[in-house]
Structure formats: structure tokens, C-alpha cells
C-alpha positions in Angstrom: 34.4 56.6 -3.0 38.0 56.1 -1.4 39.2 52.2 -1.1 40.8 51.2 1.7 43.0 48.6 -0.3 44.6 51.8 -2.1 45.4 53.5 1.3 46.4 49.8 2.8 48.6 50.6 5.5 48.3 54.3 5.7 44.0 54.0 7.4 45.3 51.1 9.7 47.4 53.1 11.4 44.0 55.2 12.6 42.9 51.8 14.5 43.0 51.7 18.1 43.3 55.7 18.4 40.3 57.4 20.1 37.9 59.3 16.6 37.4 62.5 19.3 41.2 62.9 19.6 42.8 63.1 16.1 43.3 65.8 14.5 42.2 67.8 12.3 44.8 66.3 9.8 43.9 62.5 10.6 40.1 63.7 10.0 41.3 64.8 6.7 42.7 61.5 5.8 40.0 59.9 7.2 37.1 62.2 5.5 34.7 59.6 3.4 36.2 56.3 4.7 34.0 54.5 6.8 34.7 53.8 10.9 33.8 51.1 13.5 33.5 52.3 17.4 32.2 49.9 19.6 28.3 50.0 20.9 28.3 52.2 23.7 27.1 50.9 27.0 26.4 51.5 30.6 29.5 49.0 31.6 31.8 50.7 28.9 33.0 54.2 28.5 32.2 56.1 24.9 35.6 56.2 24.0 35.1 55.8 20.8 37.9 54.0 19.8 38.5 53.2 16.1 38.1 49.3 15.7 38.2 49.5 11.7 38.6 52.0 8.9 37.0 50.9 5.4 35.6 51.9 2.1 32.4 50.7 3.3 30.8 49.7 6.6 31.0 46.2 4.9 34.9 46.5 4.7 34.7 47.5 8.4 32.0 44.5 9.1 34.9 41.9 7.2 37.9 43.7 9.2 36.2 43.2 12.6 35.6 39.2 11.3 38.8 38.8 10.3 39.7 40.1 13.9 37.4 37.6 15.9 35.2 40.7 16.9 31.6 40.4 16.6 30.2 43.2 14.4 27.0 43.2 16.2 28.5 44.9 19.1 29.9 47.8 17.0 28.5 50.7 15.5 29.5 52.2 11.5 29.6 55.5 10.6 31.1 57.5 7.6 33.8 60.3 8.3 32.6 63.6 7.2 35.1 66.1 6.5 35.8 68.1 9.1 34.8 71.6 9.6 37.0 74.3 8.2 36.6 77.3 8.9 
């Protein structure tokens, strides 16, 4: 499983981008890290913008903490690789 302490620097630069509009390179680097988007709701847009980038939805949950963001309001998902064709 990939650490984000190893890539440090490298996955952070990934936060605040929108996931649907990297490319397919970025979805490389970011195949089997772990990403936080916020909840989607009626009053917000889907963006889908990445909050967090982890080895684990836990190292997302700690990176949102350390942030003042409120985990419950985000949503975790692993990156799959992307399709290649």
C-alpha cells in the first residue's frame, strides 16, 4: 500500500484540484492513495474537489483535522488506476 509520508510533498500538490479534471498522469500518481471530496449537497456543487490525499482514509480523516475541517462532511474513496486502454 503507498504511504503518503514517502510521497510527502509530491500528493499534496493534488489538494484543492478538481479529481474529474486531472489527468490521466495525476491519476497515475494518485492510483491506490486514498482521496477526500466533500459530501455532496443540494446547496453545493459536485465538484469534487480533493480535500486530502492519504495512505488511508484515516490519513485523510487526520489531514482534514489538522485542517479544522470536519470529516463528517467529507466523503473517502481509494483511487483506482485509471483505465488504459
Amino acid at each position: 500500500m503507498p504511504r503518503a509520508e514517502s510521497a510527502g510533498k509530491d500528493l499534496q500538490k493534488f489538494v484543492g484540484q478538481s479529481f474529474d479534471g486531472l489527468r490521466l498522469a495525476d491519476r497515475w500518481s494518485l492510483s491506490g492513495y486514498w482521496i477526500a471530496t466533500e459530501l455532496y449537497s443540494p446547496q453545493r456543487l459536485p465538484l469534487r474537489i480533493i480535500q486530502a490525499v492519504g495512505g488511508s482514509a484515516r490519513d485523510c480523516i487526520d489531514q482534514l483535522r489538522q485542517r479544522g475541517l470536519d470529516p463528517s462532511r467529507f466523503e473517502f474513496e481509494p483511487v483506482p488506476q485509471p483505465y488504459h486502454p
